[in-house]
N, CA, C and O atoms as CSV, one atom per row, in Angstrom:
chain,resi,resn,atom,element,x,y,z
A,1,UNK,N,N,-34.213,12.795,6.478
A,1,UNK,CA,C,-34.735,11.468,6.748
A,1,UNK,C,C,-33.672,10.391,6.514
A,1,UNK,O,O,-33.092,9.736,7.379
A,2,UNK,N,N,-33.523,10.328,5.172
A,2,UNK,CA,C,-31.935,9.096,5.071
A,2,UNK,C,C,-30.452,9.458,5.757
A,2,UNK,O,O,-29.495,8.692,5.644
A,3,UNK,N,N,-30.367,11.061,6.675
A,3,UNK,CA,C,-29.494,11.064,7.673
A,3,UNK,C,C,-29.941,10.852,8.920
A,3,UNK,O,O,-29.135,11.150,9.802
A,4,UNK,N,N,-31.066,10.394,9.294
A,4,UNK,CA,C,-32.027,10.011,10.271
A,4,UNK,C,C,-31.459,8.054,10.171
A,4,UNK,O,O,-30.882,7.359,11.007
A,5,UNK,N,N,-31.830,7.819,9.144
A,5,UNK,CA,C,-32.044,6.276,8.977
A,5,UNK,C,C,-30.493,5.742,8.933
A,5,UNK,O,O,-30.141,4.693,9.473
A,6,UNK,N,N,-29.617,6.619,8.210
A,6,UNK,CA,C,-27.738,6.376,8.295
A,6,UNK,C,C,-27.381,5.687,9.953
A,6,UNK,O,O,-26.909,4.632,10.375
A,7,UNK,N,N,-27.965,7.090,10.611
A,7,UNK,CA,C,-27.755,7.092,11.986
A,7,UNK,C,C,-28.012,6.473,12.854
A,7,UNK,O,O,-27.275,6.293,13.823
A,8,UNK,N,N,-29.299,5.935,12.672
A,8,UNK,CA,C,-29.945,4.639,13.530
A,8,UNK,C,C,-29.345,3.334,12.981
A,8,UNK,O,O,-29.207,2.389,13.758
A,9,UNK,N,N,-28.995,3.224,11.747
A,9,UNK,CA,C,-28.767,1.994,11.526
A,9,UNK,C,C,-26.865,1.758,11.817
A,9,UNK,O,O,-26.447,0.638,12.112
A,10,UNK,N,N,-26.209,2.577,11.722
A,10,UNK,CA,C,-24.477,2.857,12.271
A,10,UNK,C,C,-24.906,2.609,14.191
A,10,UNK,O,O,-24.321,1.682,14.751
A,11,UNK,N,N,-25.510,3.136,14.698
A,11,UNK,CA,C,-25.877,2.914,15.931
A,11,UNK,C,C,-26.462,1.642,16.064
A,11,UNK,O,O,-26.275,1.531,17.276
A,12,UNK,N,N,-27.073,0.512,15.722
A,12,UNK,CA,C,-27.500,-0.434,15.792
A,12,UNK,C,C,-26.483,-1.179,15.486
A,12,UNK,O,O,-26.474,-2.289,16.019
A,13,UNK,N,N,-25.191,-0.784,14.443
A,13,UNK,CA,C,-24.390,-2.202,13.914
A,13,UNK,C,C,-23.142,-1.466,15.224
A,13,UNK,O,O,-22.573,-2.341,15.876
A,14,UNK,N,N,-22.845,-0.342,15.494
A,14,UNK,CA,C,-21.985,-0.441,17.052
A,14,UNK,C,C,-22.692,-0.799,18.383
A,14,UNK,O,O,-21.980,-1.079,19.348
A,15,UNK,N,N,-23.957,-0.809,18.498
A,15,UNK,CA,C,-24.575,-1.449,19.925
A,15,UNK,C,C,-24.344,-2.708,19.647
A,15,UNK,O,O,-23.985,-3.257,20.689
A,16,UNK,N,N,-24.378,-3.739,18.419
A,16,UNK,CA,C,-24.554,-5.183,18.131
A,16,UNK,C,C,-23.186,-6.127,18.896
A,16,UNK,O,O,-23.007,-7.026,19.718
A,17,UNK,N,N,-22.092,-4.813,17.582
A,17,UNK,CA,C,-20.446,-4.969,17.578
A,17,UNK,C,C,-20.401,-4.898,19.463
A,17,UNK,O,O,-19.498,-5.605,19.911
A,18,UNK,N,N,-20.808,-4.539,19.989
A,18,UNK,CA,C,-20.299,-4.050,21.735
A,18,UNK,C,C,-21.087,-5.315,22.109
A,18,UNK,O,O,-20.398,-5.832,22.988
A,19,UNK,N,N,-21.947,-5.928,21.947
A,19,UNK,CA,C,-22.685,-6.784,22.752
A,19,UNK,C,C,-22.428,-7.733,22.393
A,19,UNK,O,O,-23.050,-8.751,22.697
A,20,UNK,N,N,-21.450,-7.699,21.647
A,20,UNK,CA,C,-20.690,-9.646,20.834
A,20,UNK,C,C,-19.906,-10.363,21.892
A,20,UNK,O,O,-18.865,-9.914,22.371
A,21,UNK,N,N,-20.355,-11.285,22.166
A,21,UNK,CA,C,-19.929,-12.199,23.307
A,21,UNK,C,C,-18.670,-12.731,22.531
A,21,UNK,O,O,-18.732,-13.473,21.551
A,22,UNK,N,N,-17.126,-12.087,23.299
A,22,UNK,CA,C,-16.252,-12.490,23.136
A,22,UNK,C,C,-16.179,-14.249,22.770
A,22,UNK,O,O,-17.022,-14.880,23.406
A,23,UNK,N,N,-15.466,-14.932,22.025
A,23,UNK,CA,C,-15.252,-16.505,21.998
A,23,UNK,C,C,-14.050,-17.050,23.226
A,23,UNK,O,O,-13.145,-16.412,23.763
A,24,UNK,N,N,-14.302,-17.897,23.324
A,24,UNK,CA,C,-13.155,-19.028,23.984
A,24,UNK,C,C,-11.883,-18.644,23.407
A,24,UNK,O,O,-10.996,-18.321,24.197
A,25,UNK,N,N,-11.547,-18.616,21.655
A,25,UNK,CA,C,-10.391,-18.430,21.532
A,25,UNK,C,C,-10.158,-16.745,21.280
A,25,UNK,O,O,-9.128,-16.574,20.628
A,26,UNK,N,N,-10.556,-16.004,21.480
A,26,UNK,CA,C,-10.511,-14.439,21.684
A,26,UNK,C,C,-10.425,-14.545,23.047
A,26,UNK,O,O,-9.694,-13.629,23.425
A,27,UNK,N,N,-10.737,-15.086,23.813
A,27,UNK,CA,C,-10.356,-14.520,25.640
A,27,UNK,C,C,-9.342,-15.270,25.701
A,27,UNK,O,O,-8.620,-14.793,26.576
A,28,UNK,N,N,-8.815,-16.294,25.211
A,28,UNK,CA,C,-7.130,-17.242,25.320
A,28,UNK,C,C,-6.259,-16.386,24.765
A,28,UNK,O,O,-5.185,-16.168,25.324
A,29,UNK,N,N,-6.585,-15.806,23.635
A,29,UNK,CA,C,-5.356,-15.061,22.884
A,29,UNK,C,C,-5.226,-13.709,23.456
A,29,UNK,O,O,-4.303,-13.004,23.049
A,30,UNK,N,N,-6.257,-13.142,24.592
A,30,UNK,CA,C,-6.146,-11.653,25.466
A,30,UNK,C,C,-5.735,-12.264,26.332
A,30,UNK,O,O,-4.549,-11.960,26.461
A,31,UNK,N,N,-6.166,-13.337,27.390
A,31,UNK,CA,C,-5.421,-13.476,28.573
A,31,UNK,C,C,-4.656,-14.541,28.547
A,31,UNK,O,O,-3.778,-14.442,29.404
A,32,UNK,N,N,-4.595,-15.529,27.939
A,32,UNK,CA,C,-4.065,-16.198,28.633
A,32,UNK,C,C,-2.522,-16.989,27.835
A,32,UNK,O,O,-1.698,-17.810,28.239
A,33,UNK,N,N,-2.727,-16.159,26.430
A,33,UNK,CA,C,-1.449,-16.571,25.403
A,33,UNK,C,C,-0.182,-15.944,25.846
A,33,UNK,O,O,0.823,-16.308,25.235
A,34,UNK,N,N,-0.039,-15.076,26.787
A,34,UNK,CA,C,1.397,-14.629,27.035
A,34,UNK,C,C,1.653,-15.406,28.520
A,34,UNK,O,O,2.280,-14.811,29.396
A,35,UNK,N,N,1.330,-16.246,28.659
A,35,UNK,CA,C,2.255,-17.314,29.343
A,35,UNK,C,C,1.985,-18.311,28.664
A,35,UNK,O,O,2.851,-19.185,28.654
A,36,UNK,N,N,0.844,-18.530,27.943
A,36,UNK,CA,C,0.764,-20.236,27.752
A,36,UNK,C,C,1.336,-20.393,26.630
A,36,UNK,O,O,2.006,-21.416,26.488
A,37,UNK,N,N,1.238,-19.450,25.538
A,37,UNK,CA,C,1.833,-19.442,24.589
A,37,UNK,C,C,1.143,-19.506,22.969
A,37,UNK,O,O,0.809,-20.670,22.746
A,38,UNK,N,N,0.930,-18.868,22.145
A,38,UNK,CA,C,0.261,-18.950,20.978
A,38,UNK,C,C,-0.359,-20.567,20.677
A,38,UNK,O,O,-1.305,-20.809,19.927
A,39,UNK,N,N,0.052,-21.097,21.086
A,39,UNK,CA,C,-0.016,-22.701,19.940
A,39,UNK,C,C,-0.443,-23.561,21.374
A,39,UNK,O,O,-0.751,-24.744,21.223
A,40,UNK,N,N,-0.464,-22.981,22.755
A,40,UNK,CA,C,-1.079,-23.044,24.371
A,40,UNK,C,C,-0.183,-24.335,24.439
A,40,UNK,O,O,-0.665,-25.468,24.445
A,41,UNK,N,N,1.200,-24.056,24.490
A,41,UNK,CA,C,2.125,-25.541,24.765
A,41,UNK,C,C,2.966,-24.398,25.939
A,41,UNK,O,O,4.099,-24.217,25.492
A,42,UNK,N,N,2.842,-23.906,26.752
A,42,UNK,CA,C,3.265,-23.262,27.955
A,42,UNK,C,C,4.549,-22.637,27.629
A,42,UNK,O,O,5.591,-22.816,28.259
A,43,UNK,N,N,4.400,-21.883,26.589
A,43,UNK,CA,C,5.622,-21.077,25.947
A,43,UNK,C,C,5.509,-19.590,25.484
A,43,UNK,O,O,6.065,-18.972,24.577
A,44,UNK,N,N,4.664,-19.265,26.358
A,44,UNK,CA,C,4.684,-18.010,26.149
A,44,UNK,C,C,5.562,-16.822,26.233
A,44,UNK,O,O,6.692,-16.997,26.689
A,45,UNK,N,N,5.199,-15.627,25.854
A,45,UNK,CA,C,6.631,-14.241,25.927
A,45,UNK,C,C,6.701,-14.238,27.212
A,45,UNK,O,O,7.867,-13.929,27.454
A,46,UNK,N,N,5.907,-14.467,28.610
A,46,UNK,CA,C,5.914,-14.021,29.782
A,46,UNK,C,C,6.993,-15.043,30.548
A,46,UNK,O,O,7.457,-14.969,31.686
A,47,UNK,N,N,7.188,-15.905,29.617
A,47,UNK,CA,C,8.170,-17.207,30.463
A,47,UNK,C,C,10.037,-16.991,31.025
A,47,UNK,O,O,10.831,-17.518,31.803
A,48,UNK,N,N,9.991,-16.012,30.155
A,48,UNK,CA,C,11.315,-15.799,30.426
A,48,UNK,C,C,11.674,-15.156,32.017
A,48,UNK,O,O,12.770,-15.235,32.572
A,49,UNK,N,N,10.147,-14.359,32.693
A,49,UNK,CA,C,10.393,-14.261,34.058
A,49,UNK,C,C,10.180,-14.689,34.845
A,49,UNK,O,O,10.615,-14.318,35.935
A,50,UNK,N,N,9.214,-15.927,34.638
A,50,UNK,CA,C,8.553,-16.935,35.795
A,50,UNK,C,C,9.473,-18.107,36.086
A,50,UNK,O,O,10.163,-18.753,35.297
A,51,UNK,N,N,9.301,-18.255,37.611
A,51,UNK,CA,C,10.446,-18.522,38.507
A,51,UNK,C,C,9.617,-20.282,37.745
A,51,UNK,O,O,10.524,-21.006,37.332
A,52,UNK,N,N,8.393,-20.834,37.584
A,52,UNK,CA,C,7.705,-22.088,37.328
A,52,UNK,C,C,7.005,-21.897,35.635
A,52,UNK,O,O,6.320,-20.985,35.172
A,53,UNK,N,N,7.332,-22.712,35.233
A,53,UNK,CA,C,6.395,-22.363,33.305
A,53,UNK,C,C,5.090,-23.283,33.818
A,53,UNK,O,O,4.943,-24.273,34.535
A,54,UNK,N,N,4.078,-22.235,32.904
A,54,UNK,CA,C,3.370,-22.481,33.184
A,54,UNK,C,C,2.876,-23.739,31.951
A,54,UNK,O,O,3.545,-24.096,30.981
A,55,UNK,N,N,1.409,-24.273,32.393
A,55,UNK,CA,C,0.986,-25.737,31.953
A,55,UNK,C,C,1.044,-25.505,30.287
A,55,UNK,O,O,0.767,-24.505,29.624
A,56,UNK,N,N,1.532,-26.880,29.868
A,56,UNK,CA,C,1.365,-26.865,27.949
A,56,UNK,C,C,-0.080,-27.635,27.897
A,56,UNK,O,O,-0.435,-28.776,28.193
A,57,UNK,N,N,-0.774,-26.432,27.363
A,57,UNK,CA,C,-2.008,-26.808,27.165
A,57,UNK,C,C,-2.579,-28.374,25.864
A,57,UNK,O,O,-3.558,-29.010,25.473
A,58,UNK,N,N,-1.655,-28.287,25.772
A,58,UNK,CA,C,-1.365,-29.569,24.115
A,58,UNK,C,C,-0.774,-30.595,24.756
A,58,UNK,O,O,-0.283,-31.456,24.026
A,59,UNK,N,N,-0.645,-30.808,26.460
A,59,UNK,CA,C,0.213,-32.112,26.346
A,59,UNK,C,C,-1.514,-32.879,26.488
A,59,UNK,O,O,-2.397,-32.186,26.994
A,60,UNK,N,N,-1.742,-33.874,26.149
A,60,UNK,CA,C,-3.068,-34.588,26.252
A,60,UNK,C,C,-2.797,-35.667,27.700
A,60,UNK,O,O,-3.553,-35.931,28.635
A,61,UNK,N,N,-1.597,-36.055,27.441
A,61,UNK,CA,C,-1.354,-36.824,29.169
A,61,UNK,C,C,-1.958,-36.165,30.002
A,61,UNK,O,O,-2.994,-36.531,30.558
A,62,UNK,N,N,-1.294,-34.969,30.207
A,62,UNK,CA,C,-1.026,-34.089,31.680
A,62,UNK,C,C,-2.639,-33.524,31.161
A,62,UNK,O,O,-2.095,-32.474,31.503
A,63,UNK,N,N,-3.430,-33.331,30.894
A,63,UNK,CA,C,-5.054,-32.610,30.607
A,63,UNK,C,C,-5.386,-33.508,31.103
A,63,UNK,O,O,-6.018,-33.567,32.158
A,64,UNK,N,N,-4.987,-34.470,30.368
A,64,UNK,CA,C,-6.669,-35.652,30.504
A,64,UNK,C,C,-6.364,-35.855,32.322
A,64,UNK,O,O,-6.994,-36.698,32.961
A,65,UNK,N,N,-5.711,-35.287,32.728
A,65,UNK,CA,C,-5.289,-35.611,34.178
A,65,UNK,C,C,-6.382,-34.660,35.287
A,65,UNK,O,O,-6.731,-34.728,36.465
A,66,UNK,N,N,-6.622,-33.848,34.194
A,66,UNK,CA,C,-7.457,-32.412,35.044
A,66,UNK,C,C,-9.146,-32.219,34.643
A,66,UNK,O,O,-9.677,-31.635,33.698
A,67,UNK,N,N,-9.722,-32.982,35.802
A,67,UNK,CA,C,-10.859,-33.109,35.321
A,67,UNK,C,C,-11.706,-31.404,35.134
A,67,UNK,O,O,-11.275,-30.359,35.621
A,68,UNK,N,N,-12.737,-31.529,34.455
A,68,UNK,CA,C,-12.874,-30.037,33.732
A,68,UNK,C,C,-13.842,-29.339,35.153
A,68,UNK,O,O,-14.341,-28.270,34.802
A,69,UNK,N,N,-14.128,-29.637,36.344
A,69,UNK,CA,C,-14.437,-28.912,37.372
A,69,UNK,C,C,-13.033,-28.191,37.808
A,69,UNK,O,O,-13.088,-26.976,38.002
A,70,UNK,N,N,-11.683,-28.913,37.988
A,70,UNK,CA,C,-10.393,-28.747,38.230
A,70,UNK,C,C,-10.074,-27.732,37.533
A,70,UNK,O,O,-9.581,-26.877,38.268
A,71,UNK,N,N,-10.127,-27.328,36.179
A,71,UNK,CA,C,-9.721,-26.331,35.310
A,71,UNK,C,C,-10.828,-25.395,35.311
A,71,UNK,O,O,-10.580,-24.263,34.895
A,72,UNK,N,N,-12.206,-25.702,35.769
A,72,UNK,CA,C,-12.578,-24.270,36.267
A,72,UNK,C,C,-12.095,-23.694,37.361
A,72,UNK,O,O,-11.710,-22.525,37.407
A,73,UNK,N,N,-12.093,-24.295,38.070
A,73,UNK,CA,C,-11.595,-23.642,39.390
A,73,UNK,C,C,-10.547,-22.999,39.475
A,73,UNK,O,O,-10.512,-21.998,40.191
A,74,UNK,N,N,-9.207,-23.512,38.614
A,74,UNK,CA,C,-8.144,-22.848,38.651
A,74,UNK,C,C,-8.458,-21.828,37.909
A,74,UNK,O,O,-7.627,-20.933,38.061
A,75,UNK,N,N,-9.130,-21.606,37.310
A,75,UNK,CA,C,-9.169,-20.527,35.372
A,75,UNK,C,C,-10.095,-19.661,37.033
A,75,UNK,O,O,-9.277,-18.856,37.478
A,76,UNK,N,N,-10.938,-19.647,37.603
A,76,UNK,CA,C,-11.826,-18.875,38.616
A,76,UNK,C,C,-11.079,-18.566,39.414
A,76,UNK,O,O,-11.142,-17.370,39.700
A,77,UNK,N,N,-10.192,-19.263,40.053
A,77,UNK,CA,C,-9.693,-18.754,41.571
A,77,UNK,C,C,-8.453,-18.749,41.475
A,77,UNK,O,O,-8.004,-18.019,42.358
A,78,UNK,N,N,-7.478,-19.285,40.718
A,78,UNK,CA,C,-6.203,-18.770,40.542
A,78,UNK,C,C,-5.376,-20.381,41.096
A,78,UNK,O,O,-5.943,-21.339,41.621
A,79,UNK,N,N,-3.870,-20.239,40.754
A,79,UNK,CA,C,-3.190,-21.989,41.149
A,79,UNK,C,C,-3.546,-22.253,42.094
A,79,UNK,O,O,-4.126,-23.333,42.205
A,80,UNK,N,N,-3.364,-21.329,43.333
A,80,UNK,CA,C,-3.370,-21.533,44.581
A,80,UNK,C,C,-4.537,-22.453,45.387
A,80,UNK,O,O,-4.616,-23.047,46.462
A,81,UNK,N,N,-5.340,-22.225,44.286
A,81,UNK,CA,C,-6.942,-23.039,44.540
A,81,UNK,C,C,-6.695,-24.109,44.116
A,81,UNK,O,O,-7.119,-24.703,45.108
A,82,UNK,N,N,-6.268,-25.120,43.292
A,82,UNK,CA,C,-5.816,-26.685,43.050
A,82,UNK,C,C,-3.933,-26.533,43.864
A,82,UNK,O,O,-3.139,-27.460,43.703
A,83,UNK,N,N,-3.586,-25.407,44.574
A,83,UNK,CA,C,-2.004,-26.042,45.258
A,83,UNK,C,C,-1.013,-26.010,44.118
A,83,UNK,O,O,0.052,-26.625,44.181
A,84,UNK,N,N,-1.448,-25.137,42.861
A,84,UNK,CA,C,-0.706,-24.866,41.812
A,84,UNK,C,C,0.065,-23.402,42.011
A,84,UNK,O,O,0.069,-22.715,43.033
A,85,UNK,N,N,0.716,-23.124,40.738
A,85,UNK,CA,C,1.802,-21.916,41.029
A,85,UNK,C,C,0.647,-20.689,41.386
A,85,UNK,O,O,-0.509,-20.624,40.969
A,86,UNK,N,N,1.442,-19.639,42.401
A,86,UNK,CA,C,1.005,-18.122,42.099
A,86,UNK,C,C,0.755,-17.919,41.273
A,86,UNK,O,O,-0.250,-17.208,41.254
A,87,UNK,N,N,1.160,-18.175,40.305
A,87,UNK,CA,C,2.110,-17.158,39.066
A,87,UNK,C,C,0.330,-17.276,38.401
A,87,UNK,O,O,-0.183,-16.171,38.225
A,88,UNK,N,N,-0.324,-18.174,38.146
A,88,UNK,CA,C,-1.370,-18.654,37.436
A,88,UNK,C,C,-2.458,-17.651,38.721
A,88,UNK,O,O,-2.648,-17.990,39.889
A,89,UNK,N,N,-3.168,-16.057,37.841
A,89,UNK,CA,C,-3.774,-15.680,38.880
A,89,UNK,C,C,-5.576,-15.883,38.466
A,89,UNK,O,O,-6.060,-16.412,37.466
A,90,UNK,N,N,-6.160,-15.351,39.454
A,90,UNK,CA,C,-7.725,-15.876,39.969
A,90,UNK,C,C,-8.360,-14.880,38.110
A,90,UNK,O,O,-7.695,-14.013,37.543
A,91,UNK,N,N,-9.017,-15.138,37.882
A,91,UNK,CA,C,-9.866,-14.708,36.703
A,91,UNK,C,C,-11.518,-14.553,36.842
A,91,UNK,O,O,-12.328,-14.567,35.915
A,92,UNK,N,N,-11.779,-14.406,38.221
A,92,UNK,CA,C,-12.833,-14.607,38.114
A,92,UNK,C,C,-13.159,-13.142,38.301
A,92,UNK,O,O,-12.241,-12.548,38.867
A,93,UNK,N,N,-14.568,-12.117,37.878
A,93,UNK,CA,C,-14.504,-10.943,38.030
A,93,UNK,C,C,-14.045,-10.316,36.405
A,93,UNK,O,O,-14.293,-9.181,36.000
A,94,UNK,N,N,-13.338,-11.375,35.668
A,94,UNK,CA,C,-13.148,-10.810,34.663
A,94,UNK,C,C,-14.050,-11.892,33.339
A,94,UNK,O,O,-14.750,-11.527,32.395
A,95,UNK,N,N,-13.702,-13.123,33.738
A,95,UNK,CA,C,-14.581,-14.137,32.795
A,95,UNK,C,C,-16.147,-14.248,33.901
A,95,UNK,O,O,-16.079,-14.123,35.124
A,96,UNK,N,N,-17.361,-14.481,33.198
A,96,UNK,CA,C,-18.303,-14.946,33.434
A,96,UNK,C,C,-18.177,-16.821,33.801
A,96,UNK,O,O,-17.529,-17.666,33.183
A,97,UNK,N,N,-18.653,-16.910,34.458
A,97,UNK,CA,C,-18.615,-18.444,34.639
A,97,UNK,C,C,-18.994,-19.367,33.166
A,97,UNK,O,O,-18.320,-20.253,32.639
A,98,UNK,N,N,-20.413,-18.756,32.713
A,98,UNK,CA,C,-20.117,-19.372,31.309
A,98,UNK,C,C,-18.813,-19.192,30.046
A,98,UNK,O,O,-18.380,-20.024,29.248
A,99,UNK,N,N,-18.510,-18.030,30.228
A,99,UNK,CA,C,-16.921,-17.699,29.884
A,99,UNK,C,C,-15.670,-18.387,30.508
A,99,UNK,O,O,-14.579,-18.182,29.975
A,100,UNK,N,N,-15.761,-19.215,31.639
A,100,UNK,CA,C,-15.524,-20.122,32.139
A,100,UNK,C,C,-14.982,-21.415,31.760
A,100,UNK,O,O,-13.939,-22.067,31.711
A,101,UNK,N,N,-16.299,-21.454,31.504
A,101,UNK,CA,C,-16.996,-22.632,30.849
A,101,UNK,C,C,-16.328,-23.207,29.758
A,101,UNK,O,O,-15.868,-24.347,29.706
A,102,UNK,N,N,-16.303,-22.209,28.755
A,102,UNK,CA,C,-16.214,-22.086,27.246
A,102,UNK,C,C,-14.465,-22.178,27.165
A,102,UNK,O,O,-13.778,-22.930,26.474
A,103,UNK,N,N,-14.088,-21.233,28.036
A,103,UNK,CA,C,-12.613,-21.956,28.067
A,103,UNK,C,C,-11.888,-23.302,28.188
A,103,UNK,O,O,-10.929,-23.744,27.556
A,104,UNK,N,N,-12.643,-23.845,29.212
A,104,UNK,CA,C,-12.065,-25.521,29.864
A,104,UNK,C,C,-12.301,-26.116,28.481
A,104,UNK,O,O,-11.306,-26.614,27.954
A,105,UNK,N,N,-13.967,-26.164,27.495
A,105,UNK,CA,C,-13.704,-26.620,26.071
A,105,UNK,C,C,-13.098,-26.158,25.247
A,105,UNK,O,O,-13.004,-26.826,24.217
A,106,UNK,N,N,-12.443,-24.887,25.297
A,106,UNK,CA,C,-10.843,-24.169,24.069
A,106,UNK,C,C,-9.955,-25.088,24.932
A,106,UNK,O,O,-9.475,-25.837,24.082
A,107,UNK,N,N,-9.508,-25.430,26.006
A,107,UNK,CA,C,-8.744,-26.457,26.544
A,107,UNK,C,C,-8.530,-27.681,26.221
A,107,UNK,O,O,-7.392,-28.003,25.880
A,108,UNK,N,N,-9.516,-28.584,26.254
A,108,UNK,CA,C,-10.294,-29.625,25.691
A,108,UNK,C,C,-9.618,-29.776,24.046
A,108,UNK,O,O,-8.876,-30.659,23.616
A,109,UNK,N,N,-10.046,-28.857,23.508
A,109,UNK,CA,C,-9.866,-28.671,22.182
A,109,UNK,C,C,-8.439,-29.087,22.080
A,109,UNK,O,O,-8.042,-30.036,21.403
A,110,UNK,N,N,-7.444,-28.027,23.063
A,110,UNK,CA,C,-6.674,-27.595,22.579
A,110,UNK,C,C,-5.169,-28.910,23.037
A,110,UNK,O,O,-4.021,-29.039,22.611
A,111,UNK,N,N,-5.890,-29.551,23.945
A,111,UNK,CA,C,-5.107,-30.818,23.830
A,111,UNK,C,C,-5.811,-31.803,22.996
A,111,UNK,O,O,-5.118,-32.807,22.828
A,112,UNK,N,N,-6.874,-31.848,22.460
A,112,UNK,CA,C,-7.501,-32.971,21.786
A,112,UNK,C,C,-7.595,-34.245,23.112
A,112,UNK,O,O,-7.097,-35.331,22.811
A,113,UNK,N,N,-8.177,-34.120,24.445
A,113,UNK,CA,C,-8.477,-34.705,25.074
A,113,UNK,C,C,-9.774,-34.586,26.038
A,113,UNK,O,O,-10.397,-33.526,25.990
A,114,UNK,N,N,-10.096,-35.329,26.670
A,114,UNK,CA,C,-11.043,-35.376,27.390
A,114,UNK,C,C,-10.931,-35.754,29.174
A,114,UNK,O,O,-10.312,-36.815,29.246
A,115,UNK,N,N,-11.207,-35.393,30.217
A,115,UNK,CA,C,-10.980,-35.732,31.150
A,115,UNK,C,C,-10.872,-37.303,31.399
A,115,UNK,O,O,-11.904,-37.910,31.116
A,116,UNK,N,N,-9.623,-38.213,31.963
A,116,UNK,CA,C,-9.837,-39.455,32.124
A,116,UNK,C,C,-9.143,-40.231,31.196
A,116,UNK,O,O,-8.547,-41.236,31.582
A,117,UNK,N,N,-9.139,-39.823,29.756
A,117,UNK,CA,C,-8.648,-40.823,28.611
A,117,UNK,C,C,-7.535,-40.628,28.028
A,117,UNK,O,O,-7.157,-41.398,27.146
């Protein structure tokens, strides 16, 4: 019986652990920190081969420039969809749109700006 109850309850805390909705800054630091860069100022390990560096997520000028429909779209469909680099590819298929979502505000955050200001 208490190797009955071990078992159900180890199976309940790995079904939980699997169904944990990744965060904003757990999907930045899997995809998107090796170009943008740990600290998201467009300095990542991947820079040393890209022909264009990609955006410093910390400049607050150049953000507040990109209204947050603009940075979904690119984070969904890749540069080519705002006329930005290749190099920046489509993500959609891999983030959920609310995963999306949640990024443009780790963005937000991560310049300390807001679209406009």
């Amino acid at each position: 019986m208490l190797n009955r109850f071990l078992l159900v309850l180890l199976l309940a805390v790995i079904s939980a652990q699997a169904q944990a909705k990744e965060t904003a800054t757990d999907n930045y630091k899997a995809y998107c920190m090796q170009c943008h860069g740990m600290a998201g100022n467009g300095k990542g390990v991947n820079i040393r081969d890209m022909s264009v560096m990609p955006r410093d997520h910390t400049d607050a000028k150049a953000m507040s420039g990109r209204s947050d429909e603009t940075l979904f779209k690119v984070i969904k469909e890749g540069g080519p969809s705002i006329e930005k680099s290749v190099l920046m590819p489509p993500w959609d298929g891999v983030f959920s749109d609310e995963e999306i979502k949640d990024l443009v505000q780790h963005l937000r955050m991560l310049c300390k700006c807001k679209f406009g200001t």
